[in-house]
Each structure stands twice: as C-alpha cells, then as structure tokens.
C-alpha positions as CSV (number, residue, x, y, z in Angstrom):
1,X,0.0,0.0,0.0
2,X,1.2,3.6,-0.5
3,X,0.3,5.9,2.0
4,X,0.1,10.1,1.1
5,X,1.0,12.7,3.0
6,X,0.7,16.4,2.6
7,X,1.3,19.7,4.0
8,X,0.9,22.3,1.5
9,X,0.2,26.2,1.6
10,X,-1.6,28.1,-1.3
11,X,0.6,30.1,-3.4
12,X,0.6,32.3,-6.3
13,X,2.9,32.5,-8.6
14,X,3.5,33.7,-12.2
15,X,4.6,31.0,-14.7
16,X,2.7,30.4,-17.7
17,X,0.2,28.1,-16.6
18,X,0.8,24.5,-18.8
19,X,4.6,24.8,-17.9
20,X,3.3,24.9,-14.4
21,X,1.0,22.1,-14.9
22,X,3.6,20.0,-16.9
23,X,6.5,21.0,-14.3
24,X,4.2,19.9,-11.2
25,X,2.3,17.3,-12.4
26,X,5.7,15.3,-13.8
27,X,7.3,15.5,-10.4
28,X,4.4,14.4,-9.0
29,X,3.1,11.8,-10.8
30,X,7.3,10.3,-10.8
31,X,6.9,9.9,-7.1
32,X,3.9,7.7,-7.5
33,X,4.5,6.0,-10.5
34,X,7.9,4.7,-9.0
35,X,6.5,3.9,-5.1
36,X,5.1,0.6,-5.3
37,X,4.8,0.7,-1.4
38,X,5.8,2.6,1.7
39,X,4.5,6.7,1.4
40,X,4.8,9.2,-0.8
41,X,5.0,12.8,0.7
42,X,4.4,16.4,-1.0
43,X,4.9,19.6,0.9
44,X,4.7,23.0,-0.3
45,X,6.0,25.6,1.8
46,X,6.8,29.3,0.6
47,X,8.3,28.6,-2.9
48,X,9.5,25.4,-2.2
49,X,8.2,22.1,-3.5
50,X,9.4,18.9,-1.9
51,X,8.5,15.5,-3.5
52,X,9.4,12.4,-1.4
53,X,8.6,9.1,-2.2
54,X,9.6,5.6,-0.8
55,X,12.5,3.5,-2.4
56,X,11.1,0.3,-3.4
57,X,13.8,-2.5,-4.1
58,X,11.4,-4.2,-6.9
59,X,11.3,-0.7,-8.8
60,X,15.1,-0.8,-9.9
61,X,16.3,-0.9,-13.8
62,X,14.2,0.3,-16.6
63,X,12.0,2.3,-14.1
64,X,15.3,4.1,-12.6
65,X,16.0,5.0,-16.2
66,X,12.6,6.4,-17.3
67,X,12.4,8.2,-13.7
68,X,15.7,9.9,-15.2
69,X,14.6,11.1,-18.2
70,X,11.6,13.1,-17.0
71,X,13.3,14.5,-14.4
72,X,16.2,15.7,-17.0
73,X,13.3,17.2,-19.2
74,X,11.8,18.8,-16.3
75,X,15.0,20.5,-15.3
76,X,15.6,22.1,-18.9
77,X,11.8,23.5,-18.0
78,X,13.1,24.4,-14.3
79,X,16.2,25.7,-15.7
80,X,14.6,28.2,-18.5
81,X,12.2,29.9,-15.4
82,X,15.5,30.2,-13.5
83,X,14.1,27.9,-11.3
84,X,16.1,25.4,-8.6
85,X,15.9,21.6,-8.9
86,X,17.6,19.0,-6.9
87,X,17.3,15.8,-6.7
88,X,18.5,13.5,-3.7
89,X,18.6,9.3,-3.8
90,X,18.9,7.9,-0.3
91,X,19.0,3.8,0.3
92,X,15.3,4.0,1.4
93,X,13.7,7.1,-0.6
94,X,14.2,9.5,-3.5
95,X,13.4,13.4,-3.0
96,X,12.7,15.9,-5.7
97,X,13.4,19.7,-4.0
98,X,12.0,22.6,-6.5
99,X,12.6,25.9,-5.7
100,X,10.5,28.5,-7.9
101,X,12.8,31.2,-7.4
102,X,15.1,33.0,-9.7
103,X,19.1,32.8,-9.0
104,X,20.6,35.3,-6.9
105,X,16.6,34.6,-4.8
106,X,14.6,37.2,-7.0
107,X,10.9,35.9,-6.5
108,X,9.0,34.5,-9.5
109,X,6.2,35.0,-7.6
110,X,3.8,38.2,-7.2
111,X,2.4,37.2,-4.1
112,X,1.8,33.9,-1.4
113,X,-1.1,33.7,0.1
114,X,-1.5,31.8,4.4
C-alpha cells in the first residue's frame, strides 16, 4: 500500500500556466509512478516544492531509467524559469526539492497567500 502525506500552503505564482501544470504534475506523478509501497510525501512551503517518495527494491532498472529522463526534461523547463531543482537518492527514498525562485533569490512570484 502507498500511503500520502501532505502539508501544502496556497501560493501564487506567475509561470505560464501549462509549464506549471507540466513541471508539477511530472514530479508528481514520478513519485507515484515509482513507489510501489511505503509513502509518498508532497509539501509546499513558501516557494518550495518537496516531493518524497519511498524506495522500493522491486522498482530498480528500466524504471530508474525512465524516472531519469523526465526528471532531466523537467529540469531544462526548471532551468529556462531560473528555477532550482535538486534531486537526492537515499538507500530508502528518492526526494525531488524545487525551488520556484530565480538565481541570486529574486521571487518569481507576485504574491503567497497563508
């Protein structure tokens, strides 16, 4: 079973809206697509998106490759907004930081709402 856990505040920012959808729902839908079982955690907090999911042993070889490749497109997208992403493999789970800032910390945002 995969278990979901979120923590996520509203925010508005300004990024045409299918790169955002495309960005968002790629990272997203990696974590799930590659958890098998254990949880799957998404957490939104100022301009930071954090995607953790479980490591499962029984999701290694072709999956580890196609996990790669949209995560390599998704970067050129990350990279053309000015936009921060990291990625992080540990022996028990894989985390995708994004940080929707511009270099040097300039906001791409107009405003966050609580």
């Amino acid at each position: 079973a995969v278990t979901v856990e979120t923590r996520l505040h509203p925010l508005i920012i300004a990024v045409p809206e299918t790169l955002g959808r495309i960005i968002w729902s790629n990272i997203i839908r990696n974590a799930f697509q590659h958890t098998f079982e254990g949880k799957v955690g998404i957490h939104l907090d100022g301009q930071t998106l954090l995607v953790r999911n479980a490591v499962t042993p029984d999701a290694s070889g072709g999956d580890s490759e196609s996990h790669g490749l949209g995560l390599m497109l998704i970067r050129e997208l990350t990279d053309s907004l000015g936009w921060t992403l990291s990625l992080e493999q540990e022996q028990e789970s894989y985390t995708v930081t994004l940080l929707m800032t511009q270099a040097g910390g300039r906001s791409t945002s107009p405003q966050t709402t609580s």
